[in-house]
KOLPA-865436 format. One record per residue (C-alpha): x, y, z; residue in one letter. Coordinates in steps of 0.5 Angstrom, whole numbers, padded with zeros to 4 digits, always signed. Layout:
# KOLPA-865436
XYZa
...
//
This chain:
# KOLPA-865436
-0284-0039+0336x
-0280-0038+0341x
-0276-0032+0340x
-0282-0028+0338x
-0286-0030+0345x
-0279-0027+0349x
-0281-0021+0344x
-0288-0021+0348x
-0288-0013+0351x
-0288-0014+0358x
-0295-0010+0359x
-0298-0017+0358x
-0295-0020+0362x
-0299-0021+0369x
-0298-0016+0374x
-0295-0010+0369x
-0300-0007+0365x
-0300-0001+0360x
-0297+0004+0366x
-0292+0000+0369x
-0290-0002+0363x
-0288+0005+0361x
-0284+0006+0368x
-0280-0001+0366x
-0279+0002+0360x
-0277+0009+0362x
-0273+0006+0368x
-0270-0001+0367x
-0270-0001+0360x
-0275-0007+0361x
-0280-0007+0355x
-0281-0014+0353x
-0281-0021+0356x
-0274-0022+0355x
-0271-0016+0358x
-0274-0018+0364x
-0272-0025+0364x
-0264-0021+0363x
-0265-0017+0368x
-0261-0021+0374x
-0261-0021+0382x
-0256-0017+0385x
-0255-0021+0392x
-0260-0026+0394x
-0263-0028+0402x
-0263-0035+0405x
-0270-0037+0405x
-0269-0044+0408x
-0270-0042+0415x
-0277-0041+0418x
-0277-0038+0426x
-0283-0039+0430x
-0285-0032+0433x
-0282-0033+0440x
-0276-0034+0437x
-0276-0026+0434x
-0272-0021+0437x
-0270-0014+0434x
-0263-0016+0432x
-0264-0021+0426x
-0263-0019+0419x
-0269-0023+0416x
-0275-0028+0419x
-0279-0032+0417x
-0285-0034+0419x
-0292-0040+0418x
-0298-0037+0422x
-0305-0034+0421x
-0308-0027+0420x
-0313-0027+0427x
-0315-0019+0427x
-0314-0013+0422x
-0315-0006+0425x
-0315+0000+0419x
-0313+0006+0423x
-0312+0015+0423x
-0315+0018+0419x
-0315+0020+0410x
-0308+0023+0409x
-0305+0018+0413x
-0308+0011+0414x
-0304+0004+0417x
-0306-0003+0417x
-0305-0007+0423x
-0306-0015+0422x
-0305-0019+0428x
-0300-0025+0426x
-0300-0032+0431x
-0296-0038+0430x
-0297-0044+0436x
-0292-0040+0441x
-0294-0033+0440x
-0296-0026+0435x
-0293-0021+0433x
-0296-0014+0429x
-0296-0014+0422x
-0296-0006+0419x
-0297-0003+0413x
-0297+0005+0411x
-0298+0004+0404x
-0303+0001+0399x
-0307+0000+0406x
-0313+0000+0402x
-0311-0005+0396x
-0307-0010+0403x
-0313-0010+0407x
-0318-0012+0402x
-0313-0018+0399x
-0313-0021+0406x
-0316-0026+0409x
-0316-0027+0416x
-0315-0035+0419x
-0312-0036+0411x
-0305-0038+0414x
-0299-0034+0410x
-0292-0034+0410x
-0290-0027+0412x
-0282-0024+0411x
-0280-0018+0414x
-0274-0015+0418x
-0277-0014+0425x
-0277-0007+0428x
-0280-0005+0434x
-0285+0001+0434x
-0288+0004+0440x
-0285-0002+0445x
-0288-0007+0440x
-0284-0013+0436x
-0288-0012+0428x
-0285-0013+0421x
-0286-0008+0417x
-0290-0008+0409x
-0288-0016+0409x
-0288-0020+0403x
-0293-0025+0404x
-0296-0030+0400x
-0301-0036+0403x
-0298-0042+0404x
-0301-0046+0399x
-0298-0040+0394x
-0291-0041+0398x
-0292-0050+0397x
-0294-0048+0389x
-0289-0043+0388x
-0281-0044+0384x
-0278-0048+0389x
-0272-0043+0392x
-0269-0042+0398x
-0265-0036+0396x
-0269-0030+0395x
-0266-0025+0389x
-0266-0018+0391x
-0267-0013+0385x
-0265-0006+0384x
-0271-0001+0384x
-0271+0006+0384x
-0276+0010+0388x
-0280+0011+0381x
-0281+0004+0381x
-0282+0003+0387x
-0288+0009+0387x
-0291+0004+0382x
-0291-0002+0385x
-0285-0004+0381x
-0281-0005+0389x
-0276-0011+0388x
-0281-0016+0391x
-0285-0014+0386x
-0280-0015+0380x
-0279-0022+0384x
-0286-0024+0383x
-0285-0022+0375x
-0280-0026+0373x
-0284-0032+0378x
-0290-0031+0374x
-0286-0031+0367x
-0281-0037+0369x
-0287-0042+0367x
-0289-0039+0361x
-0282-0040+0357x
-0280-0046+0360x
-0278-0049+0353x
-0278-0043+0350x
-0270-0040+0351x
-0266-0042+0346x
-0259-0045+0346x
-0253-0040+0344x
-0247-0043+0346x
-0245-0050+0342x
-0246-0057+0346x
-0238-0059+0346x
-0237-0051+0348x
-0242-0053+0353x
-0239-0060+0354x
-0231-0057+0354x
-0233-0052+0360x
-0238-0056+0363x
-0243-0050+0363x
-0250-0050+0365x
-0255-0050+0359x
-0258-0044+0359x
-0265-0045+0360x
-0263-0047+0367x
-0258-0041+0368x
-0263-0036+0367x
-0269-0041+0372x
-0263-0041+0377x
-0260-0034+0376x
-0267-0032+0378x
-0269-0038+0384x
-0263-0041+0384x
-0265-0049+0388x
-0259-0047+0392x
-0253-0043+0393x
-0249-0050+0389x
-0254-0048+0382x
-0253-0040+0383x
-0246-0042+0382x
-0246-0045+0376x
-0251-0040+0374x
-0247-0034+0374x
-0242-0039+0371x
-0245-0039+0365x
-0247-0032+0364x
-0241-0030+0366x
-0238-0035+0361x
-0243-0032+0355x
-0243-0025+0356x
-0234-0026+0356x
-0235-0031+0349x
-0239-0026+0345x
-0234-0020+0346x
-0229-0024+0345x
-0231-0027+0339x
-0233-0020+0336x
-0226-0017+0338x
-0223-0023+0335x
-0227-0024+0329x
-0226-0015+0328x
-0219-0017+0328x
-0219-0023+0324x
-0222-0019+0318x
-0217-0013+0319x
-0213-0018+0318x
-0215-0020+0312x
-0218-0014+0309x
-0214-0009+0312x
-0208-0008+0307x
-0204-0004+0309x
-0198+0001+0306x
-0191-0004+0306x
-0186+0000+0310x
-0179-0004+0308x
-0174+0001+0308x
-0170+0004+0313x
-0167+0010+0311x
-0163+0016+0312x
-0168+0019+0317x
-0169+0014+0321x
-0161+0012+0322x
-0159+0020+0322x
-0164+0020+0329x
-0162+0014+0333x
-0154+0015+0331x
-0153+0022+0332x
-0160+0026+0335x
-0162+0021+0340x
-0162+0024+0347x
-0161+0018+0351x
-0160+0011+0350x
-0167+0007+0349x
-0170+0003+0354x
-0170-0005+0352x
-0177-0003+0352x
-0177+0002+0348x
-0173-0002+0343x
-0178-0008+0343x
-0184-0004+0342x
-0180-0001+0336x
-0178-0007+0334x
-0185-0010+0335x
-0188-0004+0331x
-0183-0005+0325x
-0185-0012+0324x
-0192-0010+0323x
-0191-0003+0319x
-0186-0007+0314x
-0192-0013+0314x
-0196-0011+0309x
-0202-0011+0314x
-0205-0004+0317x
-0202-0003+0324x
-0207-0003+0329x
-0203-0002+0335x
-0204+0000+0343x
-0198+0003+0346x
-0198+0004+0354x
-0193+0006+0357x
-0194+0009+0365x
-0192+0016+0366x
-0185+0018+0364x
-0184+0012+0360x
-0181+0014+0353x
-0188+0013+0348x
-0186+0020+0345x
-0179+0018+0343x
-0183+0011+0340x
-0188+0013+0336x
-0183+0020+0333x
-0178+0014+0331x
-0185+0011+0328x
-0186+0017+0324x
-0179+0017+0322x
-0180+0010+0319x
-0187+0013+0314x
-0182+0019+0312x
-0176+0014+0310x
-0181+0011+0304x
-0185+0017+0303x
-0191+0018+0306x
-0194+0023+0312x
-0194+0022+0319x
-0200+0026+0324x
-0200+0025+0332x
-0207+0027+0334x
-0207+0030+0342x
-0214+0032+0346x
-0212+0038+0348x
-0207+0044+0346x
-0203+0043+0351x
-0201+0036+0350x
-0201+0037+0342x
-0196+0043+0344x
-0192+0039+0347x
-0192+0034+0342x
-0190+0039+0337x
-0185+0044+0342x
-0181+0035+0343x
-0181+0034+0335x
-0178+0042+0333x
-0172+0040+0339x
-0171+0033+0336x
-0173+0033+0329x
-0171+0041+0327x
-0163+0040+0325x
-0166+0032+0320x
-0170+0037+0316x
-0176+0035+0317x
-0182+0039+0315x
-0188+0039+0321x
-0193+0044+0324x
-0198+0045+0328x
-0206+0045+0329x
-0210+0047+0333x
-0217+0050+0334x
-0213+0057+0336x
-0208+0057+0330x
-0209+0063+0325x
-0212+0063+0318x
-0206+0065+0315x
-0202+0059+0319x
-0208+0054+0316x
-0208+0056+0309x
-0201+0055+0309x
-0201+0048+0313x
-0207+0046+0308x
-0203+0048+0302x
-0196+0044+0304x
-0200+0038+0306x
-0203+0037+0300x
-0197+0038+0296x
-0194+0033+0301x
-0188+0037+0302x
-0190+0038+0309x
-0189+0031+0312x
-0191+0031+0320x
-0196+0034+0322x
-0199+0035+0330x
-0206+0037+0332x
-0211+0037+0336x
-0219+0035+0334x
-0217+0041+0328x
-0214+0035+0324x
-0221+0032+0323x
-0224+0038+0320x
-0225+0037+0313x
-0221+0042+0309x
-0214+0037+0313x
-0212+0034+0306x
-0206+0029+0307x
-0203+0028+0300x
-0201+0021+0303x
-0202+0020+0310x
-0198+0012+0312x
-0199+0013+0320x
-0204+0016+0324x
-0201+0016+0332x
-0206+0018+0337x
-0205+0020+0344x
-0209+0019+0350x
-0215+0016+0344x
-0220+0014+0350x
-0221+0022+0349x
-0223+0022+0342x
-0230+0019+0339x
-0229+0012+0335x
-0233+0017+0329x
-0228+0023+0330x
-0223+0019+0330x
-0226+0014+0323x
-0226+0021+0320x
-0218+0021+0321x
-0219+0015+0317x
-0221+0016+0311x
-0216+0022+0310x
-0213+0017+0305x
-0215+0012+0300x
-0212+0007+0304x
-0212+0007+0311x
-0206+0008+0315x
-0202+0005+0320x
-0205+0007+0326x
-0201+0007+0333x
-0205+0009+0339x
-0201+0011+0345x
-0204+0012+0353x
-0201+0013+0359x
-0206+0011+0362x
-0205+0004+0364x
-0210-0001+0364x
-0210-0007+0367x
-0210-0014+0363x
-0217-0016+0364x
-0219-0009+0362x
-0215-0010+0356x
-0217-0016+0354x
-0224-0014+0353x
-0224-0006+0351x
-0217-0007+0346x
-0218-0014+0344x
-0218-0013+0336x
-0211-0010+0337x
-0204-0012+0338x
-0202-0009+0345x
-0194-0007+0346x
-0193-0005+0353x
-0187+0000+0355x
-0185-0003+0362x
-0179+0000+0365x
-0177+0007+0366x
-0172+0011+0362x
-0164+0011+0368x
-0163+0015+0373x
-0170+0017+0374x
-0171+0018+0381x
-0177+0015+0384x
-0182+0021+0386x
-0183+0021+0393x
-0191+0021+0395x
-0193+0023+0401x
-0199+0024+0404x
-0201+0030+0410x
-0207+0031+0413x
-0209+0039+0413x
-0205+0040+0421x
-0198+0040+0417x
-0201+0046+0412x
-0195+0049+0416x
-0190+0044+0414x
-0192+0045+0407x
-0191+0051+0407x
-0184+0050+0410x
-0182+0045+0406x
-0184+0049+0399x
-0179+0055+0401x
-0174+0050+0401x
-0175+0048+0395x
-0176+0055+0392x
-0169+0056+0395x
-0166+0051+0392x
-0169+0054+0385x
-0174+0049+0383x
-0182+0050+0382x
-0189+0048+0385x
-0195+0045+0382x
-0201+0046+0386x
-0207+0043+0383x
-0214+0044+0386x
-0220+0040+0384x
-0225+0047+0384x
-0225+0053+0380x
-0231+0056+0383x
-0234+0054+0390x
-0240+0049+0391x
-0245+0050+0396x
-0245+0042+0396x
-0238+0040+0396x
-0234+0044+0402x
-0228+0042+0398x
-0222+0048+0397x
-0223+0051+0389x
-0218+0055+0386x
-0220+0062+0387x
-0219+0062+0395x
-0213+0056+0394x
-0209+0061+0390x
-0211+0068+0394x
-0209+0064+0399x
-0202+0062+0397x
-0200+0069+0393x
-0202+0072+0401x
-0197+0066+0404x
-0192+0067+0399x
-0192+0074+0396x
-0189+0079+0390x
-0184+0081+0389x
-0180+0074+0392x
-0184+0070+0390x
-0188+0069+0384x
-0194+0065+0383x
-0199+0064+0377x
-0205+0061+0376x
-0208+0056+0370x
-0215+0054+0369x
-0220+0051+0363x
-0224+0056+0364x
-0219+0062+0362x
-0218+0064+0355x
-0213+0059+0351x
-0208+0065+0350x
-0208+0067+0357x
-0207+0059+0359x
-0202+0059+0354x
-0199+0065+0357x
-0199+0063+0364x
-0196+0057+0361x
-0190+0058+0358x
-0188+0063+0365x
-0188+0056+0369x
-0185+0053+0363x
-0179+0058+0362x
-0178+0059+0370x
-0180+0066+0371x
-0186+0064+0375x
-0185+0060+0383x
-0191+0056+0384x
-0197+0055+0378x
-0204+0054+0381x
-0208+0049+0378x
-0214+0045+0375x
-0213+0038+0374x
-0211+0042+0365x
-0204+0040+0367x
-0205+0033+0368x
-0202+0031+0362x
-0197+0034+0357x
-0193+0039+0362x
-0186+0038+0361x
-0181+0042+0366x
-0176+0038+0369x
-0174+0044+0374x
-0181+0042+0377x
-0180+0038+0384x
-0186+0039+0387x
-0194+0036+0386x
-0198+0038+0392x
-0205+0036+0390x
-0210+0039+0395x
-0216+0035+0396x
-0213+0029+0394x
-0218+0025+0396x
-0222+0027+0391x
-0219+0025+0385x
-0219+0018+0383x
-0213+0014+0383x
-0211+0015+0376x
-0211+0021+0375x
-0208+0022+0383x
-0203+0019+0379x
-0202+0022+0372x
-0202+0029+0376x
-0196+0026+0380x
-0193+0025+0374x
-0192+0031+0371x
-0185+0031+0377x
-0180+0027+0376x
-0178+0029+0369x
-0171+0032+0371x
-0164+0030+0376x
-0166+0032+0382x
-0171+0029+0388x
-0179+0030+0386x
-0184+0030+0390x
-0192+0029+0391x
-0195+0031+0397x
-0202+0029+0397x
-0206+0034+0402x
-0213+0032+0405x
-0218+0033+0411x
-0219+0029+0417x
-0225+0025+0416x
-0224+0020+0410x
-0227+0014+0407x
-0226+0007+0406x
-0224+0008+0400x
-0220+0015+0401x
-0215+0012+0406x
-0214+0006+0401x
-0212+0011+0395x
-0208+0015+0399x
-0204+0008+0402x
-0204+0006+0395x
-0200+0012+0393x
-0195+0013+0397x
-0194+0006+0397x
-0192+0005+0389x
-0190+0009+0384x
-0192+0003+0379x
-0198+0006+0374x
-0201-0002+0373x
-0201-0004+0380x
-0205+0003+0382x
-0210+0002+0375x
-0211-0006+0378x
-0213-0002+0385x
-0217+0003+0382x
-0220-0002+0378x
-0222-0006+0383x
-0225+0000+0387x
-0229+0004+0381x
-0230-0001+0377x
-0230-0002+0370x
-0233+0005+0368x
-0237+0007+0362x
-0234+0001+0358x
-0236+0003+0351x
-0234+0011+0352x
-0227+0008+0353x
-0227+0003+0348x
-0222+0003+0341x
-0227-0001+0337x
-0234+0002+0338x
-0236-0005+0340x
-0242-0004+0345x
-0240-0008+0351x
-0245-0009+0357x
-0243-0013+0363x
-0248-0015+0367x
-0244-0021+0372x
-0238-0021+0370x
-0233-0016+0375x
-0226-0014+0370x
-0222-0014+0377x
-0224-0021+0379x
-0225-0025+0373x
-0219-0025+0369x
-0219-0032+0368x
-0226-0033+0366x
-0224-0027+0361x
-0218-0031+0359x
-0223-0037+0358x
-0228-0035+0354x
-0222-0031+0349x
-0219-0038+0348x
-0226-0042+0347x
-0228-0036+0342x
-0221-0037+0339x
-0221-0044+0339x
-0229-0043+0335x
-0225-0038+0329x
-0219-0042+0328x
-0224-0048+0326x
-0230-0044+0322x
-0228-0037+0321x
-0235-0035+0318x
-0239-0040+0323x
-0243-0044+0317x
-0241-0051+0321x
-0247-0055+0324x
-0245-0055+0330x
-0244-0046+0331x
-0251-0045+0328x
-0254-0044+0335x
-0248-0038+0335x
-0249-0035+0329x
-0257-0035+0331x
-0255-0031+0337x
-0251-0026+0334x
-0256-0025+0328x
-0262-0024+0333x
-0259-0021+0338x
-0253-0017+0337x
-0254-0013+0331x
-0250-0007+0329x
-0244-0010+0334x
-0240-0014+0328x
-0242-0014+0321x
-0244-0022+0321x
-0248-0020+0314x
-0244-0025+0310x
-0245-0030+0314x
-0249-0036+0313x
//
């Protein structure tokens, strides 16, 4: 009975109505009573003070006040009417205004009623007044949910057009609260509940809402941060438990020819103690018999590439095919341009495929790969297209996967009877608590160290009067025989945005730096790709000075001889990519540098993204600081299994031991009933079959 009155479309309830109810819908998302009830506050105003009218200046925030309606004046003319009301306590009055629904105010008004009025106090010709109040009689004020914390609800200006303002939003959930009083089933077990000391969750909802005080609203958010964390957590693990019993994987046990041939005589340089734990956490897992799923982060630099060639190398030593996915051309052109110069001389078979390969180079790609006689094949969204077939594919690496679509890359799946091992590789970092919620079906090996004798890249931040430095400091790395980048964020001009584009940057740098002495190209997504790749490959093979760029190079450009990263408008750019952008330096022996150009003026956050990169070169503490600046982002476009995830409290940058919390609560659940069929998790199991469906495949359970 419950559920289906929470599942009462929110028309019928008192103030909503068949309009109102479309623009809830249409905005907020809001169509039933318990949308309404899980569409929380975002910030509350201390209600506990009452002031008399004497006591009201200009400066306060907020006032509250007792008093009486003792005249009210309707004034100018049918296109633009206002209400004034006099409004008196013992010590004095003061005018109340509306310039809106005057006719609709003024007939609910009664005069000598006594009302309590909230309002910021504004002055108006010379006048101290409160504009539109809230206002409600005393006896509905005495009557009403006992709260002293305001809530404050987002509203967009559709809904306030609509009579659907915050206020107005307040005196729904005030109207609905009563009416389930008894009705908000529990979702969490009693000894969860007992263990974690968590507010049951009809009190939660009631004190999210009209918390008693600063004290329950508190526990309040406690609770349903707690809730949301416990269900992702539980979905996550329970999707990884199932892989884990299910997901039968090709048993790699052999370590072979190829890749003993590699690490003795064909390693370029000595691996990294990470890189060696990560390998040998990924032959672990390949030799387990259980499908690899695992995510490999390492920052810019760090050396994934070689990992995930020796993991191929492990599939080819027991038989089996490899492929490494890439989102763009670039990157998968690199891939293959690093496999050709480490693989060529062990005999290995590769190719390429990508969306510009010809007919001919398909047809023979298809061919080989079906014969199994070509063993490594790199590509972009190409290797996706249904003709692709893959004789016996054993592992699937995939870079910078947050690109790809979880159906695109499910179809790269089933290119075998069995799935493959599946090695996901981002340079990217993400912060633990980002991890732990997106990733957390997956096994996580972090490559934490850069390879030695790498030089820190030195980032400097320069604001546009040193533009002549700049151009000083280029001439003399030119001189010296190194190359620029120089990446703008525009291709074309915008009247809105007055940031430098492409176009201007680089007749701007031809002019300053001009042929035949110096040469200079220029590369953007919207040229063809065969142009691209020309201009491309005459930066990559020294014959250009200077490269002028969108951000397409930000990943998978590798020219050491490159020692300088100049990122016009850097303030523009988030953080993770300032930082991907400055990655593409550093790759060789010499001093690299970034130097990260901006106006004048900048903002709060601006200026703490310039202090942030100029103060490390450590991709995971810049990811914990754009995090906290940007949020999670769109956490379901992001995440590897597809699992819809949808915070409403719960701050990933602050709130990593609430996340830890639940994940150890969710654990502890599985590890004692798996398939949730004790007594004591049946209030669980309810939750999930009525709320969460087509999150986890709870069919089989009971």
């Amino acid at each position: 009975m419950s559920e289906q009155f929470l599942s009462t479309s929110i028309e019928f309830l008192k103030g909503v109505g068949p309009k109102r109810a479309t623009v809830l819908a249409q905005e907020l998302d809001i169509r039933t009573y318990r949308d309404l009830l899980l569409y929380y506050p975002f910030r509350y105003i201390d209600r506990t003070k009452f002031y008399k009218i004497s006591e009201i200046h200009e400066d306060l925030p907020y006032v509250q006040i007792v008093g009486e309606i003792t005249y009210l004046e309707e004034t100018g003319d049918c296109f633009k009417k206002r209400l004034v009301a006099i409004f008196k306590d013992e010590t004095g009055s003061i005018e109340l205004l509306w310039f809106k629904g005057v006719k609709f105010i003024k007939s609910k008004l009664i005069i000598g009623e006594k009302y309590v009025a909230f309002a910021k106090p504004t002055s108006f010709r010379n006048k101290l007044n409160l504009v539109h109040p809230d206002l409600e009689t005393l006896v509905e004020y005495k009557n009403a949910i006992n709260s002293t914390l305001q809530p404050v609800y987002h509203a967009t200006e559709k809904l306030s057009r609509n009579a659907l303002a915050s206020k107005n939003i307040s005196k729904l959930t005030r109207n609905l609260l009563p009416q389930v009083k008894g009705k908000i089933s529990e979702n969490i077990s009693d000894y969860l509940r007992a263990e974690y000391k968590l507010l049951s969750r009809e009190q939660a909802i009631f004190n999210i809402h009209y918390p008693k005080n600063t004290e329950w609203l508190e526990h309040a958010i406690r609770r349903l941060k707690f809730e949301e964390l416990f269900f992702i957590q539980l979905n996550l693990l329970k999707l990884k438990q199932v892989k884990l019993s299910k997901s039968i994987g090709y048993q790699f046990s052999a370590i072979g020819d190829y890749v003993n041939q590699f690490y003795s005589e064909k390693l370029p340089f000595e691996l990294t103690e990470a890189q060696k734990r990560v390998i040998r956490e990924i032959r672990k897992d390949l030799g387990s018999g259980k499908q690899l799923n695992r995510l490999l982060q390492g920052d810019v630099g760090s050396g994934k590439t070689i990992v995930a060639i020796m993991s191929m190398l492990i599939a080819l030593d027991n038989g089996f095919q490899a492929c490494i996915m890439a989102p763009t051309e670039i990157l998968a052109t690199q891939h293959y341009e690093s496999v050709k110069e480490l693989l060529t001389s062990l005999g290995v078979e590769f190719a390429l495929l990508t969306g510009s390969s010809k007919t001919k180079e398909r047809k023979i790609i298809h061919e080989k790969l079906e014969d199994g006689s070509l063993q490594i094949l790199i590509g972009t969204h190409a290797l996706l297209e249904d003709k692709v077939k893959f004789k016996n594919l054993g592992l699937a690496v995939i870079d910078e996967q947050h690109r790809f679509g979880v159906a695109q890359r499910a179809k790269l799946w089933k290119k075998n009877t069995h799935p493959p091992h599946v090695l996901i590789m981002t340079a990217t970092p993400i912060p633990r608590t980002l991890a732990m919620t997106l990733y957390g079906d997956l096994d996580v090996s972090v490559i934490d160290e850069l390879p030695p004798g790498r030089k820190d890249i030195q980032t400097l931040h320069w604001y546009e009067n040193k533009r002549l430095r700049l151009f000083g400091f280029l001439e003399q790395e030119i001189a010296k025989g190194r190359q620029i980048y120089i990446v703008y964020p525009l291709i074309e001009e915008s009247e809105k945005l007055d940031y430098a584009n492409l176009e201007e940057g680089y007749q701007h740098i031809f002019n300053r730096f001009p042929a035949p002495k110096y040469k200079v190209s220029i590369v953007h997504g919207k040229m063809k790709p065969e142009v691209k790749a020309f201009e491309m490959n005459r930066f990559i093979n020294g014959e250009t000075d200077i490269m002028v760029s969108t951000t397409v190079i930000e990943v998978g450009v590798n020219v050491p001889n490159a020692s300088v990263m100049v990122i016009e408008s850097a303030e523009r750019f988030g953080l993770s990519q300032l930082h991907q952008l400055r990655g593409r330096v550093g790759r060789g022996a010499e001093q690299s540098y970034c130097i990260l150009m901006t106006g004048n003026k900048l903002s709060a956050d601006g200026r703490l993204r310039m202090k942030t990169m100029t103060a490390t070169n450590d991709g995971f503490q810049i990811a914990e600081v754009d995090l906290k600046l940007r949020g999670p982002g769109d956490l379901q476009g992001t995440q590897q299994s597809g699992t819809p995830i949808n915070l409403k409290l719960t701050n990933l940058s602050t709130d990593g031991e609430m996340i830890a919390l639940a994940r150890t609560a969710a654990a502890k659940v599985l590890a004692s009933d798996s398939d949730l069929s004790l007594p004591e998790h049946r209030v669980i199991i309810d939750y999930i079959k009525e709320n969460q469906r087509g999150k986890i495949n709870w069919s089989k359970i009971s």
